[in-house]
C-alpha angles and dihedrals in degrees: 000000000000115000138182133175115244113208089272093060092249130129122264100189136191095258146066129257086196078077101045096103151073121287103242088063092082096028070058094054103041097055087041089055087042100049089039090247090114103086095038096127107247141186116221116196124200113209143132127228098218142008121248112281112298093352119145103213138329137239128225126229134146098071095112093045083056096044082053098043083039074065105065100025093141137119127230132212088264093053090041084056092050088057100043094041087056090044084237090156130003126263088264087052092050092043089064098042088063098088097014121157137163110256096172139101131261125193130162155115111334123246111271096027128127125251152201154207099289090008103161087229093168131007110183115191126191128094123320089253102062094026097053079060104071096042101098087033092056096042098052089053107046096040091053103037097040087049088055093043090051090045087047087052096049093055095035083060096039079051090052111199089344110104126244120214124188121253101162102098091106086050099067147016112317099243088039081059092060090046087045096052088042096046085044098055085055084047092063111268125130106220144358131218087221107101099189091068083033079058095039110036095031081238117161115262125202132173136125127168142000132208091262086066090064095049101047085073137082090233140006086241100055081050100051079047095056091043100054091049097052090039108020133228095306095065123109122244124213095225096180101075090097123343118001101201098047096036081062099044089056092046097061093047081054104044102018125227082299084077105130098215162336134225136197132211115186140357129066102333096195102047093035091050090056094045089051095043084058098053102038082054094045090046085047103250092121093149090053108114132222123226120181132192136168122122094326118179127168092269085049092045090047089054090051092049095102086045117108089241114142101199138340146239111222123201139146097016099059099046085056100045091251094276089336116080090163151053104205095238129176140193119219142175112233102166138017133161119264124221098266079065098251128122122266139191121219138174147172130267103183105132106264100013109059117149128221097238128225126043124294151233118193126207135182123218125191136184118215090355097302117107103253098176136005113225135210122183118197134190153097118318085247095048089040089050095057098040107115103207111204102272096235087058102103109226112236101192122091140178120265105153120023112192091327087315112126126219103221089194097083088052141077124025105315092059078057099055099041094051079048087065100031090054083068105045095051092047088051081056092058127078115282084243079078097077096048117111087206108119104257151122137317100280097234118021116250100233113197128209127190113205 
């Protein structure tokens, strides 16, 4: 897939966003125009009504891809003919794609907070029309990219102060790679091999050699030699191709005891990073660092936390949410204006899936500095205008989109950086429960009030 760098560092890329959604969005859109329903002003809400099994609380991430996406969320004449050509919408339809662009407001969770069941993550307001189309786009992102940050939180806690990297491009989809290094710096994690969101996101990236290098060779030795050369004596050498401690051993009369690090592949991490602590310091490299990989999860990462690992490569198991690829988000309508103009709050009643109608303000209380509820509050524009929180509850919604108008603030590197941060701040507000990787409850409770 072509791809160039806009001046931001993010990718402009040779497809539409307009198309990155399900079918019956514009089937949607094309009965609504006809019937007169799509310009009834909504309000659309993202949540999810539990948490995946025995998880403690989720993170968002994903806010700033959409905002981006939310940018070039046009279609072009070859996307207007596709339309046309499948008979996907009718001539009028297509007619008022042409110049679409979402006029509408945005507000949510930042990136990098914590959630909870019924969370308003998201609440997106404009027309039906414009608002029905970035149903299936919003929610790809956020479930995917908030499942990896939660999963990236989780192992950044179970690591303690040692820092993760991700390691899990060559574990997914390729673009999937990019959203999984992005959502797991928010997560928590300090760098990512994947140089494309390295490029687009000004991430650090960090990668040197793999196991084919050595044996490209004719020795481990001639490859630790070549290493060194290309990369100098700070780089880090992967000892377990064929024999660790001699591997070791070798490293450190080719580098010297200047030699920046280690890292180990297989095995059993724990008892191979002591033995390999011992004989780097024996042999005088005592400032040599140990990186491990393999397969880590945070139940992998909390049994390796009394080994003498400085820091981790993460694969398989963050791209995939560590058991749990998905939030379970979902995007519904709660108000929408009637056809006497006024605002109206609607709501499901399916079994099992019923919805808290009306908008919503979120609020988080805490007791002795620790988060003790989480606290919706649902009702009319006019009821919502006139609620007095108590003033010691902190607000979780911001402002992303005002009237089609971006705020650039929540894009680019520094948003990352700064959910990066905030990610730690609001899980030190939580109870310390939050961190344990012991199957349980929701850490604070999500209490609902209808006005």
């Amino acid at each position: 897939m072509a791809c160039a760098t806009s001046r931001k560092g993010l990718a402009m890329l040779d497809y539409s966003p307009a198309l990155m959604t399900d079918m019956y969005e514009y089937t949607m859109l094309d009965a609504a125009l006809k019937d007169g329903t799509a310009n009834r002003k909504c309000v659309f809400e993202v949540f999810t009504r539990h948490l995946p099994e025995g998880r403690r609380y989720g993170v968002v991430a994903g806010t700033g891809r959409i905002l981006d996406a939310l940018e070039h969320f046009h279609l072009n004449d070859e996307d207007l003919r596709f339309l046309a050509d499948r008979h996907v919408v009718s001539p009028e339809t297509i007619k008022w794609l042409e110049n679409f662009h979402f006029s509408g407001s945005i507000r949510g969770y930042r990136e990098g907070e914590m959630f909870f069941p019924n969370s308003p993550i998201l609440q997106v307001e404009g027309t039906f029309g414009e608002c029905t189309l970035l149903e299936t786009l919003i929610l790809s992102i956020l479930n995917y990219d908030s499942a990896v940050a939660s999963a990236a939180s989780r192992m950044v806690s179970a690591a303690k102060d040692r820092p993760c990297m991700d390691m899990g491009g060559r574990r997914t989809n390729e673009w999937a790679a990019v959203a999984a290094a992005r959502a797991a710096v928010v997560g928590g994690f300090k760098g990512t091999a994947n140089l494309l969101a390295a490029q687009m996101y000004g991430l650090k990236a960090i990668g040197t050699a793999a196991h084919c290098f050595t044996l490209v060779h004719d020795s481990e030795r001639d490859a630790f030699e070549s290493q060194i050369a290309a990369l100098g004596r700070n780089t880090t050498l992967l000892v377990d191709t064929y024999n660790i401690e001699e591997a070791v051993k070798t490293a450190v009369e080719v580098a010297g005891p200047e030699l920046g690090g280690v890292r180990i592949d297989s095995g059993d991490l724990a008892a191979m990073a002591q033995r390999v602590r011992n004989q780097l310091d024996a042999l005088g490299a005592t400032n040599t660092t140990i990186t491990v990989t393999n397969d880590l999860d945070e139940y992998a990462l909390a049994a390796l936390q009394t080994a003498p690992v400085d820091s981790y490569g993460v694969g398989t198991m963050l791209v995939t949410g560590s058991g749990a690829p998905t939030c379970a988000m979902v995007y519904k309508l709660t108000e929408r204006e009637g056809a006497d103009g006024t605002m109206q709050s609607v709501a499901k009643k399916s079994k099992n899936k019923a919805t808290v109608p009306g908008r919503k303000l979120a609020y988080r209380s805490y007791e002795y500095a620790l988060a003790d509820a989480e606290h919706v509050i649902s009702g009319s524009e006019d009821k919502l205008a006139t609620f007095q929180p108590n003033p010691e509850w902190k607000n979780l919604l911001v402002d992303f989109v005002d009237h089609g108008d971006i705020d650039s603030t929540w894009q680019g590197h520094d948003a990352i950086m700064a959910a990066h941060e905030y990610r730690a701040k609001a899980l030190a507000e939580l109870p310390i429960t939050a961190q344990s990787l012991m199957k349980g409850e929701p850490v604070i409770p999500t209490e609902t009030t209808v006005l």
